[in-house]
TIDRENBA-231671 format. One record per residue: x, y, z of N, C-alpha, C in turn. Coordinates in steps of 0.02 Angstrom, whole numbers, padded with zeros to 5 digits, always signed. Layout:
<rs>
XYZXYZXYZ
...
</rs>
This chain:
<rs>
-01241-06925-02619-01244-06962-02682-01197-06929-02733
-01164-06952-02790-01141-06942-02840-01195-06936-02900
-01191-06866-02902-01215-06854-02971-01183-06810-03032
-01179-06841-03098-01149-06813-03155-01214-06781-03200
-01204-06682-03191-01241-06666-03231-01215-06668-03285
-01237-06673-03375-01225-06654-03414-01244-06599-03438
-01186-06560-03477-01204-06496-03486-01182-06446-03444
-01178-06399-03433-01201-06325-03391-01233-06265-03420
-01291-06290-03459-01348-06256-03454-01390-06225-03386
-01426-06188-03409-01506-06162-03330-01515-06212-03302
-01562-06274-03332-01592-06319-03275-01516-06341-03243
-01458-06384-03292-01417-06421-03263-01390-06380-03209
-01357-06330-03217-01346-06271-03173-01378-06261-03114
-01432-06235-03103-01477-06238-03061-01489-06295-03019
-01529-06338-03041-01524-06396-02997-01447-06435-02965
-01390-06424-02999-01345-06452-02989-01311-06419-02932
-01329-06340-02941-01298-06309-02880-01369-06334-02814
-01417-06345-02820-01455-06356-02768-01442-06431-02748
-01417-06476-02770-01377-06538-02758-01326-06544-02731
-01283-06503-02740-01216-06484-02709-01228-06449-02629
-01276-06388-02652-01301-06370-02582-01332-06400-02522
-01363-06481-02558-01389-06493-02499-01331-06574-02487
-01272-06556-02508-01243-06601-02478-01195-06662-02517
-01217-06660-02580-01206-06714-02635-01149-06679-02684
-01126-06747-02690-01050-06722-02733-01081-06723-02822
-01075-06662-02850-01107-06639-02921-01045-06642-02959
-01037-06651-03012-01005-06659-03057-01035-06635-03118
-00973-06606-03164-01012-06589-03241-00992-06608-03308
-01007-06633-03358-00985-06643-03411-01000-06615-03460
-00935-06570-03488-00957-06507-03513-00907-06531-03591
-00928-06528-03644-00897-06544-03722-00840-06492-03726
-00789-06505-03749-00720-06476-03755-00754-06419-03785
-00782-06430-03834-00800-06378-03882-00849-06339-03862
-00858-06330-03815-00897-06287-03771-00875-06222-03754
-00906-06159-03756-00905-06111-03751-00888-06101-03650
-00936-06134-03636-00924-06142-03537-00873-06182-03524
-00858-06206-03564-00782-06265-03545-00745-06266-03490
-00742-06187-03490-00670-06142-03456-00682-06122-03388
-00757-06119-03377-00795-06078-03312-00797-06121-03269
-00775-06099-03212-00754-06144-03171-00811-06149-03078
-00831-06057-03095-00854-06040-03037-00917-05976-03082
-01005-05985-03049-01046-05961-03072-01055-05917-03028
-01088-05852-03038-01104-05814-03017-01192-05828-03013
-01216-05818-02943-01283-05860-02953-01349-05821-02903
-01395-05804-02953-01444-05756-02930-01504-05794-02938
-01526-05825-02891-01580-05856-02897-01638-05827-02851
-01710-05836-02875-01780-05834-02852-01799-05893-02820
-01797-05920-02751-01806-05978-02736-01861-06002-02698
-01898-06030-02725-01978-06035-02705-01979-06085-02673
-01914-06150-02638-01937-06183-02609-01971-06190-02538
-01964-06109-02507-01990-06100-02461-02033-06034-02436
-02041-06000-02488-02071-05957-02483-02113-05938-02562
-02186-05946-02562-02241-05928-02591-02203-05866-02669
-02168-05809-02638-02173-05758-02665-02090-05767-02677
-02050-05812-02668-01996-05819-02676-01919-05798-02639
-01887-05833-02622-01823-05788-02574-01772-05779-02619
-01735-05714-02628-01699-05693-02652-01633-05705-02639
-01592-05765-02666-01526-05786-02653-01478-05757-02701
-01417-05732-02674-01348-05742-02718-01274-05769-02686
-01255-05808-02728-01211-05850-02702-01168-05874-02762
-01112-05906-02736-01057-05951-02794-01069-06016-02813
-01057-06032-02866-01063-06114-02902-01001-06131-02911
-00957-06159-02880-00901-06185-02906-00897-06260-02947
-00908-06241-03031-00926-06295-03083-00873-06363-03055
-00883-06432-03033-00827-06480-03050-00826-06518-03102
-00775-06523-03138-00782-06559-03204-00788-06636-03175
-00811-06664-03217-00814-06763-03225-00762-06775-03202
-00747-06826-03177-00709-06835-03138-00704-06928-03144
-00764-06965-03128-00765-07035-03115-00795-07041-03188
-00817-07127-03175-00861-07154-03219-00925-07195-03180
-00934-07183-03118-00989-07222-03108-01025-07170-03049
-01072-07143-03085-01124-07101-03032-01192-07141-02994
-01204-07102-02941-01283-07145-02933-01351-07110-02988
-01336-07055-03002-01370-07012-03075-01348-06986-03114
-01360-06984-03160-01361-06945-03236-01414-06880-03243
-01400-06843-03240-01460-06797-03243-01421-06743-03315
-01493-06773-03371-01478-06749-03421-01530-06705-03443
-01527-06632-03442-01575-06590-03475-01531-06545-03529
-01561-06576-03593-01541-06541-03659-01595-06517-03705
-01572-06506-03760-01615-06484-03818-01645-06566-03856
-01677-06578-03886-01699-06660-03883-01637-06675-03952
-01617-06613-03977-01562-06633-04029-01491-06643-04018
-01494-06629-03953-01436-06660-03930-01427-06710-03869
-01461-06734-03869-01475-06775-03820-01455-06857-03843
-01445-06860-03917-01413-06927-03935-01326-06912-03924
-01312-06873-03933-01241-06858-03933-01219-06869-03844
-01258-06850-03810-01254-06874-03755-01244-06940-03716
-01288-06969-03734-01299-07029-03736-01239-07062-03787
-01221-07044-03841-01159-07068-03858-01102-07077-03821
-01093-07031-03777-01008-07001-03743-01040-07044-03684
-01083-07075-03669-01101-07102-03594-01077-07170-03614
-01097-07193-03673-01065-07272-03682-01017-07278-03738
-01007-07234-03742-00905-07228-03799-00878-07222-03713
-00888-07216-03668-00827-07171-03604-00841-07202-03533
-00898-07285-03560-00916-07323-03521-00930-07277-03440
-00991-07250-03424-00999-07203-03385-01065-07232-03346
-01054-07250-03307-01127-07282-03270-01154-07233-03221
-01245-07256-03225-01274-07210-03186-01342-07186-03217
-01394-07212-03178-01448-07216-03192-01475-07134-03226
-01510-07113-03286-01524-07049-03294-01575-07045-03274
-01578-06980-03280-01643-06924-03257-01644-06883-03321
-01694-06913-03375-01718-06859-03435-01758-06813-03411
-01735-06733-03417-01760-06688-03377-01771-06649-03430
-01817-06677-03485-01816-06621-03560-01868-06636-03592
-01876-06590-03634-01935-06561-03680-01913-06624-03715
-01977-06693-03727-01965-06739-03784-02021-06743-03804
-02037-06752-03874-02084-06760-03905-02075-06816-03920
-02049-06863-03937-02037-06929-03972-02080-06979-03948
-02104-07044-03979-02141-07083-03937-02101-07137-03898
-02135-07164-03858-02085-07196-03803-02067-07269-03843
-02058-07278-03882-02027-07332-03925-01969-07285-03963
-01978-07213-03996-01909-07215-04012-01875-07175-03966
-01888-07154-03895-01858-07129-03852-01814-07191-03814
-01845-07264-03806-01798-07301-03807-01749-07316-03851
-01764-07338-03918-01694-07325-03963-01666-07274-03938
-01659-07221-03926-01613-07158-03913-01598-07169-03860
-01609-07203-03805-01586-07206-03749-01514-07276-03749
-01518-07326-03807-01483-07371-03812-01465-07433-03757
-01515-07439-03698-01528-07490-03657-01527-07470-03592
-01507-07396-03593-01490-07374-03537-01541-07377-03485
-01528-07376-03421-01596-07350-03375-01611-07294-03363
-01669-07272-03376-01679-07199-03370-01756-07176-03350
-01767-07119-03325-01818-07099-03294-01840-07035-03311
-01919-07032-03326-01942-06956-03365-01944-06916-03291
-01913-06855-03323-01944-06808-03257-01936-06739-03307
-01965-06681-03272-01971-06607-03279-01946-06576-03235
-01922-06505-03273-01893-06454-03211-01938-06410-03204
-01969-06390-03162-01991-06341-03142-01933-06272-03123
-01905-06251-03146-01871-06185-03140-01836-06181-03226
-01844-06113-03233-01795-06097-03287-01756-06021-03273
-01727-05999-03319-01689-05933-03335-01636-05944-03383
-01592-05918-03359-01528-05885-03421-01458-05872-03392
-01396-05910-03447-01341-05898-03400-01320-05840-03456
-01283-05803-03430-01261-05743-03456-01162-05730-03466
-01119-05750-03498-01061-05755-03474-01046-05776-03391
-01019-05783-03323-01029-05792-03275-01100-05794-03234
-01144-05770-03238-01192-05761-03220-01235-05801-03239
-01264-05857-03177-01336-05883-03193-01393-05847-03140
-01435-05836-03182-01507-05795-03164-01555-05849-03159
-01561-05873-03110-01631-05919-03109-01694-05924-03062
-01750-05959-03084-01790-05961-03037-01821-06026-03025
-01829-06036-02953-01842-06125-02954-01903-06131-02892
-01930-06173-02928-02030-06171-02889-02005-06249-02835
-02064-06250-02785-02036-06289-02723-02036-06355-02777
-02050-06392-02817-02080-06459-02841-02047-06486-02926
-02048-06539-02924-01999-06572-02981-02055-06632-03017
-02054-06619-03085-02118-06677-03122-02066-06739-03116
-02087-06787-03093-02066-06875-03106-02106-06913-03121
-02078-06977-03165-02113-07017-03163-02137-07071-03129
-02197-07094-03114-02204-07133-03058-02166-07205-03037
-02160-07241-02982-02127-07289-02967-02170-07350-03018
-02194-07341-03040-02243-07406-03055-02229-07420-03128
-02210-07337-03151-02198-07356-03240-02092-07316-03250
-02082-07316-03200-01999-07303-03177-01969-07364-03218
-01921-07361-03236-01872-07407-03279-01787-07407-03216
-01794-07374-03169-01739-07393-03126-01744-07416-03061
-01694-07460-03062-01693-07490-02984-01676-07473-02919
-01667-07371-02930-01662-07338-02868-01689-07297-02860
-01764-07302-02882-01817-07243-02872-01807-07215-02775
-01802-07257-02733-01803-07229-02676-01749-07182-02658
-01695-07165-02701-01637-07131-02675-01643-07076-02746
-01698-07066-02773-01707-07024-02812-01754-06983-02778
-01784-07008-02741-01835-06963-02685-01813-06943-02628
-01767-06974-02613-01731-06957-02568-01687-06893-02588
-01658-06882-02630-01615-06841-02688-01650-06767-02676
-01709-06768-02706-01759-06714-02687-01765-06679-02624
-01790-06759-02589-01812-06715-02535-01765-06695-02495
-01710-06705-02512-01645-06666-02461-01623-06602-02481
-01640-06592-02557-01648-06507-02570-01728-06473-02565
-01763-06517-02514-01833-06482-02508-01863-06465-02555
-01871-06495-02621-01905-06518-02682-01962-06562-02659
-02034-06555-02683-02069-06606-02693-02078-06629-02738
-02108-06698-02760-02113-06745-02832-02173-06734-02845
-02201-06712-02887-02263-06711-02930-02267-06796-02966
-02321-06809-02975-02320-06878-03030-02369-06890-03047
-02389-06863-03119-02442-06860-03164-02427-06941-03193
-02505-06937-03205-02531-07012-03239-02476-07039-03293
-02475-07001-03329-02390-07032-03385-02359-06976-03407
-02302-06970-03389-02245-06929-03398-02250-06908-03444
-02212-06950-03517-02215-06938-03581-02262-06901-03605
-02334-06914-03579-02377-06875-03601-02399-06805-03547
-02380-06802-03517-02373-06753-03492-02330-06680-03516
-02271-06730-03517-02213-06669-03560-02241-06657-03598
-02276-06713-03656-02310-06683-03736-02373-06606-03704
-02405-06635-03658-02457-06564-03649-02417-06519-03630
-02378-06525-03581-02327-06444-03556-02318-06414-03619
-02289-06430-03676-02258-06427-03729-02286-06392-03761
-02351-06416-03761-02411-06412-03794-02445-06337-03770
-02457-06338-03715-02468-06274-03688-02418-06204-03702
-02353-06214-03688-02292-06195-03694-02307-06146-03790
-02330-06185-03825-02318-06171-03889-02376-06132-03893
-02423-06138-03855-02489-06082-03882-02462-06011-03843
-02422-06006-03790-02402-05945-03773-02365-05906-03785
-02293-05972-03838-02253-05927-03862-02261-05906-03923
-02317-05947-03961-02343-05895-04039-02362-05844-04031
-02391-05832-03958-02434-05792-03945-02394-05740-03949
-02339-05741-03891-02296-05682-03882-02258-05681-03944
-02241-05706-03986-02186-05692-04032-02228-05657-04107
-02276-05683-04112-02346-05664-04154-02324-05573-04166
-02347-05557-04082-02354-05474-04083-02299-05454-04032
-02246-05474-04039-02206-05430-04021-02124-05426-04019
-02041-05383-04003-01997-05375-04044-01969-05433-04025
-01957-05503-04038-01904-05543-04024-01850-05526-04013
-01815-05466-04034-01742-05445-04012-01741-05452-03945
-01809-05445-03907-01811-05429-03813-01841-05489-03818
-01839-05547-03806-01888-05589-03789-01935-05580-03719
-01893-05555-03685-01903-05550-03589-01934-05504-03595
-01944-05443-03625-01992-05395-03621-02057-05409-03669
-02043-05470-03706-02101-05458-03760-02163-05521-03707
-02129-05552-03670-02185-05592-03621-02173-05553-03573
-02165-05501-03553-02176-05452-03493-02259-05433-03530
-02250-05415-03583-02290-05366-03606-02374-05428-03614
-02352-05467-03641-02415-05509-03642-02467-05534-03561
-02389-05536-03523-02445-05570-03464-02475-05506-03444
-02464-05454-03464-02481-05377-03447-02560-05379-03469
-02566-05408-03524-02628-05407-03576-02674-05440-03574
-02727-05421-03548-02789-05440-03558-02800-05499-03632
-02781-05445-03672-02796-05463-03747-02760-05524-03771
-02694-05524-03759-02659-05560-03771-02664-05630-03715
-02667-05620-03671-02687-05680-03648-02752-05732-03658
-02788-05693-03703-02882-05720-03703-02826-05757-03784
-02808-05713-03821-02781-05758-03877-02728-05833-03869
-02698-05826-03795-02652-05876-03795-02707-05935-03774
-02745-05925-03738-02813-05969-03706-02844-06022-03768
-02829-05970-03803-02870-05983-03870-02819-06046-03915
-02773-06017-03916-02702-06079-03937-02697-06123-03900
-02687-06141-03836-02665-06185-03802-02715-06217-03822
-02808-06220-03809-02854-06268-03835-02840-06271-03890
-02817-06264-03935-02800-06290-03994-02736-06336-04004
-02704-06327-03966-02638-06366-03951-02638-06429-03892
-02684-06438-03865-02730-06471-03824-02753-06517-03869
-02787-06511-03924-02808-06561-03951-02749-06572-03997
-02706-06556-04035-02653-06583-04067-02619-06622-04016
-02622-06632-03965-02577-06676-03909-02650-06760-03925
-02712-06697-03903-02748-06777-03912-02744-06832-03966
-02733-06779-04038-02714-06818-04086-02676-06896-04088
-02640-06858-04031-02587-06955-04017-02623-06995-03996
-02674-06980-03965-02703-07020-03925-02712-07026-03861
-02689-06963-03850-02698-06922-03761-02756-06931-03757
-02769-06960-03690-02815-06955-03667-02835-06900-03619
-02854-06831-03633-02859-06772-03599-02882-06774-03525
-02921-06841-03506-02972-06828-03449-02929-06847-03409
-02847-06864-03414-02799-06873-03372-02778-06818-03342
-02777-06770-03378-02759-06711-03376-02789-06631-03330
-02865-06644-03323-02879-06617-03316-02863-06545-03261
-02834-06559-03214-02792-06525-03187-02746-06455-03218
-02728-06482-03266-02654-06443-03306-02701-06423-03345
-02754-06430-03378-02799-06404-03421-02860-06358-03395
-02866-06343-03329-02936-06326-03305-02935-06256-03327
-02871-06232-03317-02892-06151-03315-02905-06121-03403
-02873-06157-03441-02908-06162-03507-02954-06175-03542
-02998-06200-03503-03077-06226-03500-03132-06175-03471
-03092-06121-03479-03148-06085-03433-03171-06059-03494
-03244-05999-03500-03243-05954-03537-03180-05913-03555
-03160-05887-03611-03092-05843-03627-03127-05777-03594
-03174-05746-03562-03197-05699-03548-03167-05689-03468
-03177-05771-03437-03150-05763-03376-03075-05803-03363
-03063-05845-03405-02977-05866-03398-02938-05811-03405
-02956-05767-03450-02910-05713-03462-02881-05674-03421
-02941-05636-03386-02925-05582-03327-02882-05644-03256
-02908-05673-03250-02886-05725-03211-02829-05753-03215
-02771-05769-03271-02716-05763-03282-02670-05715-03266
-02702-05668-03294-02676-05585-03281-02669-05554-03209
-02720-05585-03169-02706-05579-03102-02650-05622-03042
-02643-05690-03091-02619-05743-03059-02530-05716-03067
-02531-05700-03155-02438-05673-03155-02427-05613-03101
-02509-05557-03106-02476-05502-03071-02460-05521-02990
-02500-05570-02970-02485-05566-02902-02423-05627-02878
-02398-05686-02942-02378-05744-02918-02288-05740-02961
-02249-05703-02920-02175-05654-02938-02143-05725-02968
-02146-05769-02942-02124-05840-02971-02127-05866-03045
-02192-05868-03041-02231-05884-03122-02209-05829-03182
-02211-05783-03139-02206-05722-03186-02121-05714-03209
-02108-05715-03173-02017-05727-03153-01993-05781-03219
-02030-05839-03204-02018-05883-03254-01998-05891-03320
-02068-05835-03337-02083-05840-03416-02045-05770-03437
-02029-05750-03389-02008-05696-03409-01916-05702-03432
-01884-05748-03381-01849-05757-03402-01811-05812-03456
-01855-05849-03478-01846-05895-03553-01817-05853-03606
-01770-05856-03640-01747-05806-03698-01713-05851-03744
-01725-05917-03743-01669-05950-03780-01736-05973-03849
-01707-05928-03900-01769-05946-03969-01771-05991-03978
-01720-06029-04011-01703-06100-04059-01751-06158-04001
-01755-06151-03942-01779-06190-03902-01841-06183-03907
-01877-06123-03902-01931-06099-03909-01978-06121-03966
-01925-06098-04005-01966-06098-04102-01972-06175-04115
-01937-06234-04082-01923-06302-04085-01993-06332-04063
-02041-06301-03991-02077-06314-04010-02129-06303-04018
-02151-06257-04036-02192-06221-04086-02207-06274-04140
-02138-06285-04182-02148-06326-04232-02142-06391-04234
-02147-06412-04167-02162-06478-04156-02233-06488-04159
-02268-06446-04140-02362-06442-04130-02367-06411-04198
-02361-06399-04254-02382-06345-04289-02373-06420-04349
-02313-06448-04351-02301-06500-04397-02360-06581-04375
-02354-06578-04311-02417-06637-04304-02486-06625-04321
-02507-06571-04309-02561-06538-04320-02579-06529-04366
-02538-06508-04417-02557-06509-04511-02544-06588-04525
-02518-06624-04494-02509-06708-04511-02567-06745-04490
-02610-06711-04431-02661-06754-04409-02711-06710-04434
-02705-06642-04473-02781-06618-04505-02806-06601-04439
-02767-06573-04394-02811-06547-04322-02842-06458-04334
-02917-06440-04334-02909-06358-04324-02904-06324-04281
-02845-06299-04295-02816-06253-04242-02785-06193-04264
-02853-06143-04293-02844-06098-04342-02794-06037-04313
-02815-06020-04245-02775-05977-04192-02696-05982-04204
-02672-06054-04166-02606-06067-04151-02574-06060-04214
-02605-06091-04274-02563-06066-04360-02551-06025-04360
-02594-05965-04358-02594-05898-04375-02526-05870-04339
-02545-05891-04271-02489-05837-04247-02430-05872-04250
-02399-05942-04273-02359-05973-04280-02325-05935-04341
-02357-05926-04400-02341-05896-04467-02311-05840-04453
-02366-05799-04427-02333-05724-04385-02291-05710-04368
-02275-05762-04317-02197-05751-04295-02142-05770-04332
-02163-05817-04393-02094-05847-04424-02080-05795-04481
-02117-05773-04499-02116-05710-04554-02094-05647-04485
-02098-05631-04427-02079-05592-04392-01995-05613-04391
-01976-05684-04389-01896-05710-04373-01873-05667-04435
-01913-05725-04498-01866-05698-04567-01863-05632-04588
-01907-05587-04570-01913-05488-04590-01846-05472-04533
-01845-05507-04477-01787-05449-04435-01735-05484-04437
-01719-05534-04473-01656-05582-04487-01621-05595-04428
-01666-05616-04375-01651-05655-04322-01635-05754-04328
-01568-05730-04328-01516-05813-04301-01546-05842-04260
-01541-05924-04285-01539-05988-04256-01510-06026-04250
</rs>
């Protein structure tokens, strides 16, 4: 298949070299004004969990190809949600066909995620892997399974060669009850852990300051404590939680026993731990934080925890005059 990633970011990166690997001609579309513009070939250290529990340790080359055509069988677009119209601009200013794959943190509701999409066909999904590219160097880690949305509420007419897509890089499809709202809980969860960590500890290291939390007893009984609070700012929309229950169970426990129980799950599961450990990109981070922090004072939700340490950390940004 022909696929055009946008970007060469982690996920695009990552998945794009596991596309290429299993056979499919990848392509990239990278903005002149891009700092990666120029990189042609990645240096690539990945944790790869699609076949092993505890992860196999790959390194290997990415040789980036720039865009090339105008008509792919995918679009696979994972950005920041603020750039993701600009995207979508250069796809129909440069008449560029090809069904997408929104592979990103959106909060928006699915009425103005269609305006932003501008008629296009497109399909919610999640990445399961993240990390960090470093000048030449991408560092990543990628779990066997990929979030999609189901065939039934799919907006394209080649869901079967999108599964097919997967399963030829030995990916499985996850497919929660509704996407959109799904991403909103990841998100949601996502933001009670990173107040947590950024709350109490040096942002200059991000990667060591969630080393140090999944370390913690303490700190994890407090993130337990946020996420149910950020749990219900998702319900606020009108989530219906009992969809969920799954992605929510281990937060439902007593904080006496989720806690230690987390703490055991990072120490023993090199993947998970791997994960969070390697996220370092703030502006992405702090985005949404204050995506839950702004609905939440809009819907009058209490969620005395997740404030607190939200404040914490933003008075932690502005005292060490850490850039965004």
């Amino acid at each position: 298949m022909k696929i055009l990633v946008v970007g060469l970011g982690v996920i695009g990166a990552t998945y794009g070299y596991l596309f290429e690997k299993a056979g499919h001609q990848v392509e990239h579309y990278i903005r002149d004004s891009s700092s990666r513009t120029k990189l042609a070939v990645l240096d690539v250290d990945l944790l790869d969990g699609r076949k092993s529990k505890t992860g196999l340790h790959v390194q290997d080359l990415y040789h980036v190809q720039k865009q090339s055509q105008r008509a792919y069988d995918f679009i696979f677009v994972s950005l920041p949600e603020g750039k993701i119209r600009e995207a979508i601009d250069y796809l129909q200013e440069n008449q560029i066909s090809g069904k997408i794959l929104l592979a990103c943190g959106i909060w928006q509701d699915r009425h103005s995620l269609d305006e932003l999409m501008k008629g296009r066909d497109y399909i919610l999904g999640y990445p399961v892997a993240g990390g960090r590219i470093s000048d030449k160097q991408l560092t990543a880690c990628v779990f066997d399974h990929f979030m999609l949305e189901e065939k039934g509420k799919a907006r394209i007419s080649n869901y079967t060669d999108l599964e097919k897509l997967f399963s030829s890089c030995q990916i499985q499809l996850e497919k929660p009850y509704d996407m959109l709202e799904w991403i909103w809980l990841h998100m949601a969860i996502n933001a009670g852990v990173i107040s947590t960590i950024a709350a109490h500890a040096d942002l200059k290291n991000p990667s060591q300051a969630a080393e140090n939390m999944i370390s913690s007893t303490q700190s994890l009984s407090q993130a337990v404590r946020a996420i149910r609070e950020t749990a219900k700012i998702v319900k606020s929309r009108g989530v219906n939680l009992k969809y969920y229950r799954n992605e929510l169970l281990p937060y439902r426990l007593p904080v006496w026993l989720s806690a230690p129980l987390m703490k055991r799950m990072f120490a023993k599961n090199i993947l998970s731990r791997t994960i969070i450990t390697l996220h370092n990109n703030l502006p992405d981070l702090f985005f949404v934080c204050q995506c839950l922090y702004d609905l939440g004072k809009k819907k009058q939700v209490a969620a005395p925890t997740f404030y607190k340490t939200y404040k914490e950390a933003l008075q932690k940004v502005s005292g060490n005059k850490i850039e965004f």
